[in-house]
N, C-alpha and C positions, 0 to 999 in steps of 0.2 A: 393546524400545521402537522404535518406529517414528517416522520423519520425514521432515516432507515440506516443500517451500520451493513457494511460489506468487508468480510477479508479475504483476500484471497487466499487458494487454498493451492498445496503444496504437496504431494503427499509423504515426500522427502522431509515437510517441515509438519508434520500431522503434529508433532510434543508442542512445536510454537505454534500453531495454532489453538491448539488445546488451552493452553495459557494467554494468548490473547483472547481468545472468549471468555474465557474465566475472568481474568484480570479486568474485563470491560464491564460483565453482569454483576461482579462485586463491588463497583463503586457505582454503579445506574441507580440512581431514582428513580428513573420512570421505564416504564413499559415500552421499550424500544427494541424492535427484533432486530438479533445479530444472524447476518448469514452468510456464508461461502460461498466465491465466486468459483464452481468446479466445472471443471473444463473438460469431462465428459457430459455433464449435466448439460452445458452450455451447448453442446455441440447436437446433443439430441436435441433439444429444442431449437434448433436451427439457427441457435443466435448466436456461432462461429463455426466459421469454416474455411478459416486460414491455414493454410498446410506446412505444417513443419515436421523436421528430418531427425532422427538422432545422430549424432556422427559417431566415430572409431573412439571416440574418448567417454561416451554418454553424456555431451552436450547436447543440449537441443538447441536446432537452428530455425530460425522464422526465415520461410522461404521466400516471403514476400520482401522482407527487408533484406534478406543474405547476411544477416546477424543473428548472433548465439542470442539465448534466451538463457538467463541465469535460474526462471522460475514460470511454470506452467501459464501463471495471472501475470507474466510480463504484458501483454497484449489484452488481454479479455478486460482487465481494469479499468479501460475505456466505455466498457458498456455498462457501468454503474449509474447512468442519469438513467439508460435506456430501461432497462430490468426494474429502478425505482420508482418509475413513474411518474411521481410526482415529489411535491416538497423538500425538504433536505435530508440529502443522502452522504455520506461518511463512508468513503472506501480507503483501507489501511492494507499497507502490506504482512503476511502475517505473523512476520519473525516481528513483532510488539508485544511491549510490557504498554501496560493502561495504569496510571497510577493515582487516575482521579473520575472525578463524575464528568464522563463528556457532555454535559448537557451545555458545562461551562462553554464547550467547544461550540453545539449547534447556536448559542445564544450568540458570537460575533458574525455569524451570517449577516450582512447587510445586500440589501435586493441589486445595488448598482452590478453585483458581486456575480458573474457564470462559475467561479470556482474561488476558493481559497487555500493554501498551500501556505506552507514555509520555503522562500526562498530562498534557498541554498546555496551559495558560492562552494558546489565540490566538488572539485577535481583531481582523485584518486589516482595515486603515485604509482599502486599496487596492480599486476595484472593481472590477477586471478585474488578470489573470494571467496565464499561458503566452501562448500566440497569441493575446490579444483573448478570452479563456473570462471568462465573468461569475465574479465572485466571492464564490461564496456563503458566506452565513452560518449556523451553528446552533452549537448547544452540542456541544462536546465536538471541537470541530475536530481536525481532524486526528488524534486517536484511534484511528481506523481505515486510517490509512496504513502503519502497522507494525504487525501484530498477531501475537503467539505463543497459539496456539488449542491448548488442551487438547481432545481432542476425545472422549475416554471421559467426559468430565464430565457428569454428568446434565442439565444446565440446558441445557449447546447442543444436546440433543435436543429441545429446544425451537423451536429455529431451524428450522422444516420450508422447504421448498422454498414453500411458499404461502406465507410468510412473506416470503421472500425476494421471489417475484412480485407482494405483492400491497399490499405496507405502504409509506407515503410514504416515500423514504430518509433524511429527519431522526430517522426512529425508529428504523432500523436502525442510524444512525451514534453513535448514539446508545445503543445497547447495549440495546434496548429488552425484549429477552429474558432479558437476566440482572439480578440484584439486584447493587446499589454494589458489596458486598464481594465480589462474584465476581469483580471484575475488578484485577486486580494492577497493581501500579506500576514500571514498570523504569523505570532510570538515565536522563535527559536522553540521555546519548550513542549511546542505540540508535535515535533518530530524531533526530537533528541537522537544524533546519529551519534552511536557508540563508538569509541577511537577513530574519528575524524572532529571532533565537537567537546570543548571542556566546560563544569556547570557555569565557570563565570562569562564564557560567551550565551549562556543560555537564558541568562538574568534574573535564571528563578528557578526553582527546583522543575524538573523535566517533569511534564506530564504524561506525554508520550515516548515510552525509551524505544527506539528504530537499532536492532540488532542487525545494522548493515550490511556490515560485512562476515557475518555468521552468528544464528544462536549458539548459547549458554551448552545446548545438545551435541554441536560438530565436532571434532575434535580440533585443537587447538586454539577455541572460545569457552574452555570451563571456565575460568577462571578473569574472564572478560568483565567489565562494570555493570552493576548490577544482577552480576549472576548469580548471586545469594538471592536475590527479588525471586528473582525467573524460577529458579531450583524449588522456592517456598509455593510459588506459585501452581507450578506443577505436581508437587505434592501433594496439596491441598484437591487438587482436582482429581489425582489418583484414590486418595481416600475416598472420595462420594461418587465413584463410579459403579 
């Protein structure tokens, strides 16, 4: 079996990145490439070409859906079956802390399974997020911030690349390709959303901590939970640069 880890990339969020790849290759076991979904990268290889707008404020809008985009991989996140080819693939968004051996993660893959998620009840009070990003609304929020993608599953060959370029992203985030029961339910702790989520709804120490609504880095998230984690983390990865 094969596996593959995807995070999107940011270049607003390049320190969360750095520490979610860090945070990820220091608890692996095994020989697992971690890589970046970049969206100039993507676009030369002609595997996106949805056109979006900056506005007067430096949000960027997805033209196709006439909604803001809070982050570059708002949209491209959807080509992670496609880019992996095969076996199981792991696309995280990248404002993540890793705070265990995800193999734990790939091993609840069960095959009935075109995806698995933490199903989330959130519905954010707040309208704005990280830097001043608008903060959008649809069902199934945050769904698709952590996703373990079966990728031989017949249904995500459904996902074609036109799909991905050409459908408003509340459908895409939305799951619009596969049927309810395709989509499996993991544990609260593998997407731990910081100030919406406390550890006793989580049932178990967080393995994935999801800096939601801004990292440890933005300003008015220093001192957010687990930002001593994020801080050490980051350190650590400055030193062996």
């Amino acid at each position: 079996m094969d596996y593959s880890i995807w995070l999107g990339f940011d270049a607003r969020e390049a320190a969360a990145f750095a520490v979610a790849r860090m945070s990820i290759e220091r608890h692996l076991v095994a020989p697992i490439p971690v890589r970046g979904l970049v969206l100039s990268r993507l676009r030369y290889q002609g595997l996106y070409w949805r056109k979006h707008v900056y506005l007067e404020n430096g949000q960027l809008q997805d033209v196709v859906s006439d909604a803001p985009m809070s982050t570059e991989f708002a949209i491209s996140r959807f080509l992670t079956p496609i880019v992996a080819g095969d076996g199981l693939a792991l696309f995280m968004d990248c404002d993540v802390l890793i705070r265990s051996n995800l193999m734990e993660l790939f091993d609840q893959m069960r095959d009935r399974y075109a995806v698995m998620v933490v199903k989330h009840e959130h519905h954010p009070t707040g309208t704005v997020k990280m830097d001043g990003q608008i903060q959008t609304k649809y069902p199934r929020k945050n769904w698709s911030s952590v996703m373990l993608f079966n990728c031989k599953h017949p249904s995500n060959k459904k996902l074609t690349l036109d799909m991905v370029n050409t459908l408003p992203g509340r459908d895409l985030h939305r799951f619009c390709w596969l049927e309810d029961d395709e989509i499996g339910e993991l544990e609260p702790c593998w997407n731990y959303l910081v100030g919406t989520m406390s550890n006793g709804a989580c049932g178990r120490e967080p393995r994935i901590v999801h800096f939601t609504e801004g990292p440890p880095t933005m300003r008015g998230y220093e001192h957010c939970e687990y930002a001593n984690e994020f801080d050490a983390v980051l350190e650590e990865w400055a030193a062996h640069q």
